[in-house]
C-alpha positions in Angstrom: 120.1 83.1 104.9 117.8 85.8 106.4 117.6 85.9 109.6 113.2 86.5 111.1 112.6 89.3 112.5 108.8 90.0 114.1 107.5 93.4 113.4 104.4 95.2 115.7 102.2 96.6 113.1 101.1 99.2 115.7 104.3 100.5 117.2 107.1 99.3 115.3 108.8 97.6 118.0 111.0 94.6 116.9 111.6 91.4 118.1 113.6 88.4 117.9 110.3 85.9 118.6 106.7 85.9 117.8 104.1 87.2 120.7 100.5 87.0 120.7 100.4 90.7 122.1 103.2 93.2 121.9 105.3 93.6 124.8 105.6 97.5 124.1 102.2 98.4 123.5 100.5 96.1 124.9 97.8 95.5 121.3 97.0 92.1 120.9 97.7 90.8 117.1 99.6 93.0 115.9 103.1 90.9 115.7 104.3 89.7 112.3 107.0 87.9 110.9 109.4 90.1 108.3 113.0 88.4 106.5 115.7 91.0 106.9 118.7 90.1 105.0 122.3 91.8 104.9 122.7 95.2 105.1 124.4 96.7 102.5 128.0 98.2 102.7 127.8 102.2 103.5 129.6 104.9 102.1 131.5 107.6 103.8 132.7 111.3 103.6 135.4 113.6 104.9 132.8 116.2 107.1 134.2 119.9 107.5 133.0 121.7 109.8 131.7 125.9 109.5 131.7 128.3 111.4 128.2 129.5 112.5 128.8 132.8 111.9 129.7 132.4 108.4 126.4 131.0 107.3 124.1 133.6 105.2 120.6 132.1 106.7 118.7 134.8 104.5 118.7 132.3 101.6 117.2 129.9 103.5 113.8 131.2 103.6 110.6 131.2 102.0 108.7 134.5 101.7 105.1 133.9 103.2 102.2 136.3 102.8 98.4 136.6 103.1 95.7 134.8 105.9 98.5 132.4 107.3 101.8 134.6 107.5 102.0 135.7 111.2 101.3 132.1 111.8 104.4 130.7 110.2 106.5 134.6 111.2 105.9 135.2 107.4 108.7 133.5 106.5 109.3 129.3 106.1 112.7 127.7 106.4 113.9 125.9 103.4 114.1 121.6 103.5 112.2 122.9 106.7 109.4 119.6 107.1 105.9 120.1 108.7 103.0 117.0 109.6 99.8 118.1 110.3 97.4 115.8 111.3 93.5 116.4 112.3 90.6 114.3 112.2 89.0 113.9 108.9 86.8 116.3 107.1 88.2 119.0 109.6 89.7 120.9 106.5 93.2 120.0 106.2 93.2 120.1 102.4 91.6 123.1 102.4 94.0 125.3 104.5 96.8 123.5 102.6 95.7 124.2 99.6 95.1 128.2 100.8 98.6 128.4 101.8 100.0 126.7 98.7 98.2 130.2 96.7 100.0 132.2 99.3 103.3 130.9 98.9 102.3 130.9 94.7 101.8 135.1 95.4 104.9 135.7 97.1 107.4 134.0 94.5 107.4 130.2 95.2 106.8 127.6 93.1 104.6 124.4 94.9 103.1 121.7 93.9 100.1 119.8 95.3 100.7 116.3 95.2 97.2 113.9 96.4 97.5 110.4 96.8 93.9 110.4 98.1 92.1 112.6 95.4 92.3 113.1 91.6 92.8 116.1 89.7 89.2 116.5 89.4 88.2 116.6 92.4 91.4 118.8 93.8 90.2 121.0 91.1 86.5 121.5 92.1 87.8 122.1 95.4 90.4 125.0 94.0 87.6 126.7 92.3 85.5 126.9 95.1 88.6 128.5 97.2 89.3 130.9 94.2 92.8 129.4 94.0 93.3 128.0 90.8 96.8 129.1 90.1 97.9 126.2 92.2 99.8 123.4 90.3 98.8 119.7 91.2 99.3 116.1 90.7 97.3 112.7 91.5 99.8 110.0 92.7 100.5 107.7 95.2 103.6 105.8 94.4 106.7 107.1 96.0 109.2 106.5 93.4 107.2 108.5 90.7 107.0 111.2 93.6 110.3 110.8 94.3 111.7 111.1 90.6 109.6 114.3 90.2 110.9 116.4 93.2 114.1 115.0 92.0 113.8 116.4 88.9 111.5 119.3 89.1 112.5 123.1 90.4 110.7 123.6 93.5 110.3 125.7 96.4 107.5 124.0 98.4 105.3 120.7 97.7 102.8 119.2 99.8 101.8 115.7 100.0 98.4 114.6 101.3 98.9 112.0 102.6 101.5 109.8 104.2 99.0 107.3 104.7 97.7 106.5 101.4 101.7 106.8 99.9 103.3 103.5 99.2 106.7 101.9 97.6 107.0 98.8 95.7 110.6 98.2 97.4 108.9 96.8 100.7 106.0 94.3 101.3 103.7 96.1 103.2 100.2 97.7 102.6 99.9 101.6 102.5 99.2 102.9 105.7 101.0 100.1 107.8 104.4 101.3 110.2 107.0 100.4 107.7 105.7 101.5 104.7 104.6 105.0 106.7 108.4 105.1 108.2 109.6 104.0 104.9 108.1 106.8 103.0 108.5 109.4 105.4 112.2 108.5 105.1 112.7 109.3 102.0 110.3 112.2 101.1 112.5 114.0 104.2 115.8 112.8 103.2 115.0 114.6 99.2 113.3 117.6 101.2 116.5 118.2 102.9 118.9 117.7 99.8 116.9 119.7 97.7 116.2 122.3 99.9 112.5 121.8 99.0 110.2 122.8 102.3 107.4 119.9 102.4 104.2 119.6 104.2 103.0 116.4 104.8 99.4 115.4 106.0 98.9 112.4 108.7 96.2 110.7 109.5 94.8 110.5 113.2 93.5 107.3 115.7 90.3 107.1 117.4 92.2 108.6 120.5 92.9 111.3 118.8 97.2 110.6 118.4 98.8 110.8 114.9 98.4 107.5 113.1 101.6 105.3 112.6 105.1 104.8 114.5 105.8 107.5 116.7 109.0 108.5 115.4 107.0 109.9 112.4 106.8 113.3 114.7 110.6 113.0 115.8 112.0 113.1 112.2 109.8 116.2 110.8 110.7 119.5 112.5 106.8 120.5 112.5 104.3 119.0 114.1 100.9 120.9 113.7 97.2 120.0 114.9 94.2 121.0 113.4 91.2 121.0 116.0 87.3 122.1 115.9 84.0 120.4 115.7 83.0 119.8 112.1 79.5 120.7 112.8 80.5 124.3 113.8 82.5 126.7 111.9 85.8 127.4 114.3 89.0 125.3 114.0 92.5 125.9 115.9 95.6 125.0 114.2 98.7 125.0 116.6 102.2 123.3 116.8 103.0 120.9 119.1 106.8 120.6 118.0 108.4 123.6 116.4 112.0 123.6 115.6 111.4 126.8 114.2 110.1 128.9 116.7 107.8 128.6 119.6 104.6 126.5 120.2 103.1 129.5 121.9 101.1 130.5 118.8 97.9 129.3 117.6 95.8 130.1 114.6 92.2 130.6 114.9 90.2 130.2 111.9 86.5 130.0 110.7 85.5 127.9 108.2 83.3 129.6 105.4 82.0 128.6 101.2 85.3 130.5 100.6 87.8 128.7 102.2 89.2 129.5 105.7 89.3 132.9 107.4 91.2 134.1 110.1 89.5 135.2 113.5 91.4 138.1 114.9 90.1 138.3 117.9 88.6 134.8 118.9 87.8 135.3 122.4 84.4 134.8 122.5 83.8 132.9 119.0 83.4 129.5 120.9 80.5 130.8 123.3 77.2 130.0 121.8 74.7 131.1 124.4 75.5 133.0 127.7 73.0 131.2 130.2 73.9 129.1 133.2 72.0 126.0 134.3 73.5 123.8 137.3 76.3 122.1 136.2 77.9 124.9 133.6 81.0 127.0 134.1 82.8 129.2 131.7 86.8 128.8 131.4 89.6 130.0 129.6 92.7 128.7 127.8 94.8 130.7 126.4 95.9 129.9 122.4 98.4 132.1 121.1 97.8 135.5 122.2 94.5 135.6 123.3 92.2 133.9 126.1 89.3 131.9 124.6 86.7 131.9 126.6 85.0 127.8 126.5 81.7 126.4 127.9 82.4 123.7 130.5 79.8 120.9 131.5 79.7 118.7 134.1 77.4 116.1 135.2 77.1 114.4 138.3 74.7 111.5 138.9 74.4 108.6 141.6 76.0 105.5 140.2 74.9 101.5 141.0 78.2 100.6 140.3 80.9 99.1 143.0 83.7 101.7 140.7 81.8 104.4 139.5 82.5 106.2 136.1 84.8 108.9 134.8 84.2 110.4 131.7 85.5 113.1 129.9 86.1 114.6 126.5 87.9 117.9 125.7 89.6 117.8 128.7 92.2 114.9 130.2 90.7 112.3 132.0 94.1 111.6 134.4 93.7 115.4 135.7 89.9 114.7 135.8 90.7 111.9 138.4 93.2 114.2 140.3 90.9 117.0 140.9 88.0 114.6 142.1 90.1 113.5 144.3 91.5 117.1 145.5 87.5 117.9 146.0 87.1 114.5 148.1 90.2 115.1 150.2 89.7 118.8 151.1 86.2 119.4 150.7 85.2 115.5 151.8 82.7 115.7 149.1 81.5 112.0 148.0 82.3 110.9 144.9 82.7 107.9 145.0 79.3 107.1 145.1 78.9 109.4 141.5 79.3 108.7 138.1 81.4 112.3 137.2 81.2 113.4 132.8 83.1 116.4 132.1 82.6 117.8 128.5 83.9 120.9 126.6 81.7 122.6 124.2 82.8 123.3 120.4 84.7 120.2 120.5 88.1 122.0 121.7 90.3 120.0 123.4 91.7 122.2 126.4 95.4 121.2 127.0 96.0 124.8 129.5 95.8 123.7 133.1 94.2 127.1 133.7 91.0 125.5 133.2 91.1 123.5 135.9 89.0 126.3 138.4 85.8 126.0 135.6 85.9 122.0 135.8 85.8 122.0 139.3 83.1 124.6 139.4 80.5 122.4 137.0 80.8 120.1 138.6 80.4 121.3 142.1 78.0 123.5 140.6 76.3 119.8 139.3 76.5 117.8 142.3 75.2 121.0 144.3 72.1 121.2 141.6 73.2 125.5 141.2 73.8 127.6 138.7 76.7 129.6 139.0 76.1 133.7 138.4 75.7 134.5 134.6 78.9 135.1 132.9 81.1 133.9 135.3 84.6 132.6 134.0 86.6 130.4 136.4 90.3 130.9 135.2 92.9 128.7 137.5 95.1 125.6 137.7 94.0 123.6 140.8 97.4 122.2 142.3 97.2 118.8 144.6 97.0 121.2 147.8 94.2 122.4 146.7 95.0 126.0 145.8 94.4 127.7 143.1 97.5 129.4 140.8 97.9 131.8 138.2 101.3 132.1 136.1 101.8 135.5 134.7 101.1 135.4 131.7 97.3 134.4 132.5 97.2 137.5 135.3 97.6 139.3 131.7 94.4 137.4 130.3 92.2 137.9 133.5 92.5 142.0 133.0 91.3 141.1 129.5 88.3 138.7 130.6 87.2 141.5 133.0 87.3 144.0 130.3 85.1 142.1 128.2 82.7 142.4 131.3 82.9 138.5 133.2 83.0 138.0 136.7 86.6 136.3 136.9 86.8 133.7 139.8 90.5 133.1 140.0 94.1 132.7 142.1 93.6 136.9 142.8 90.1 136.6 144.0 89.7 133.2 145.8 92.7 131.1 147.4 91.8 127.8 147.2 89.2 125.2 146.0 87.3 125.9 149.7 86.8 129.5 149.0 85.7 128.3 145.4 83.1 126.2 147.1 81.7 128.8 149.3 81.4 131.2 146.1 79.1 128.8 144.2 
């Protein structure tokens, strides 16, 4: 007889009874009731080890050229398997589809496989990007996909996406934990047997997390990001897992009627206007190689409320709270009686605690009602002391900030968030 099992819909969790909300993650609902029967009876085989050294890795790689090589070190592992995720219309198809011509040029063979698009429309969309030499398919149903990468000589294929991918062997609909797991499962286990390298598209939450169980991200060996406003033109790809190399790099890119084009020196691509009102501050993060210089807002008004409000987006809200309360602690500045909204211009999310100095000077520069100087760039972590910080490899980006002519307020200028005060 088989034996109930209860299944979160949300994080996967299992459990032996039924709850009304999870006891993982806490989402009301989201329990259901699967039958798991026997497992079946595994096979095994005598493993022999080899000696690293004997390994020729040289066959293992994929030749990469064109927009996206330095990106990926021009070359991609083979059976090597990437997710990237990014919030829709951000232009994930398109920059897959642009590195599916680049690996076509330089000797691969890949295949575009959409379970969210027909030909037709994958098509339209190749014209427009002036790569047409790409091969495609429309389908959704893993075995058929399955059976063809089985079958089929291959170097690379990518399939967009997980999401809308389903299998007739388990009763779930697309785009639920097991099916997503299930799928993943076995598009990784072929990749790896076949020596195929596959990119895989995810879908995102409203928080801004890759949709599905979380051990989605700990199976692939990739995990990349696509970022940007859709209303504006920039986006930033990075990794935030790289088996492969290091999660240093990021790729800056401008959207344009031809596809996407490479920035090569993005510094000052996300500044729209260079004007300061009270509550205004320019930082830095650093992405990849270069500083990007970012607009921070802040805005501080008197609240009614017994908890007053913390809001932020672009930037994270728990080191939001920590530096309010840093300012209240050493400065003995009142905020508890303020509503406090932080907000990063170009919809970048800023992940470098280096920006820490400009979010503290908006909104000092708020709650003071003055305008810092004009193109001033506050470039510092903030640590719980109060001090300001500087690793090395951002001393490097403040000689470059200066060269391009900002007043840099930072760890080499001003100690700690007192002196910071005084300066605004």
């Amino acid at each position: 007889m088989a034996k109930k099992l209860y299944v979160c819909k949300n994080c996967g969790a299992r459990f032996g009874k039924w709850y009304g909300r999870c006891p993982n993650c806490g989402e009301w609902g989201t329990i259901e009731e699967i039958a798991e029967g026997k497992k079946p009876k595994t096979t095994t085989k005598v493993l022999k080890p080899v000696r690293l050294s004997e390994i020729d890795t040289g066959k293992d790689i994929v030749k990469l050229g064109g927009e996206f090589s330095d990106f990926f070190s021009r070359e991609i592992p083979k059976g090597g398997v990437y997710l990237i995720s990014g919030t829709p219309g951000i232009g994930k198809s398109t920059l897959l589809l642009q590195l599916a011509s680049d690996l076509f040029k330089s000797g691969s063979r890949v295949v575009y496989i959409s379970s969210e698009e027909s030909l037709g429309q994958i098509a339209e969309r190749a014209k427009r990007l002036k790569v047409a030499e790409v091969e495609a398919i429309s389908e959704g149903k893993l075995e058929n996909i399955l059976s063809f990468l089985e079958f089929e000589n291959l170097n690379c294929a990518i399939l967009d996406s997980i999401h809308t991918t389903f299998s007739d062997e388990i009763d779930y609909v697309p785009g639920g934990i097991q099916q997503v797991k299930y799928c993943a499962e076995k598009l990784i286990d072929i990749a790896k047997s076949k020596g195929i390298t596959l990119f895989i598209v995810a879908h995102i939450t409203k928080s801004g997390a890759i949709a599905g169980p979380k051990t989605l991200e700990h199976m692939v060996d990739a995990v990349l990001l696509m970022e940007g406003d859709r209303n504006t033109s920039l986006r930033i790809v990075k990794f935030t897992k790289n088996r492969f190399g290091s999660t240093d790099e990021a790729l800056i890119l401008e959207m344009t009627k031809d596809g996407l084009k490479r920035v090569k020196d993005p510094t000052l691509k996300f500044l729209e206007r260079r004007e300061f009102t009270d509550g205004i501050c320019y930082g830095a993060t650093i992405e990849g190689s270069y500083p990007i210089v970012l607009e921070i807002q802040a805005l501080c008004v008197q609240t009614p409320l017994a908890i007053p409000r913390r809001v932020s987006v672009g930037f994270d809200i728990n080191r939001l709270n920590m530096l309010l309360a840093v300012l209240e602690k050493k400065l003995g500045l009142p905020f508890f009686k303020y509503d406090v909204y932080v907000n990063i211009a170009g919809g970048v999310r800023a992940s470098s605690t280096a920006i820490d100095a400009a979010v503290v000077s908006a909104i000092i520069s708020s709650l003071k009602k003055s305008a810092l100087k004009n193109d001033t760039v506050a470039f510092s972590e903030v640590d719980l002391t109060g001090r300001l910080r500087l690793f090395e490899r951002e001393k490097r980006a403040v000689k470059k900030l200066e060269d391009l002519g900002f007043n840099v307020i930072s760890a080499l200028n001003v100690k700690d968030v007192k002196q910071l005060y005084e300066s605004i």
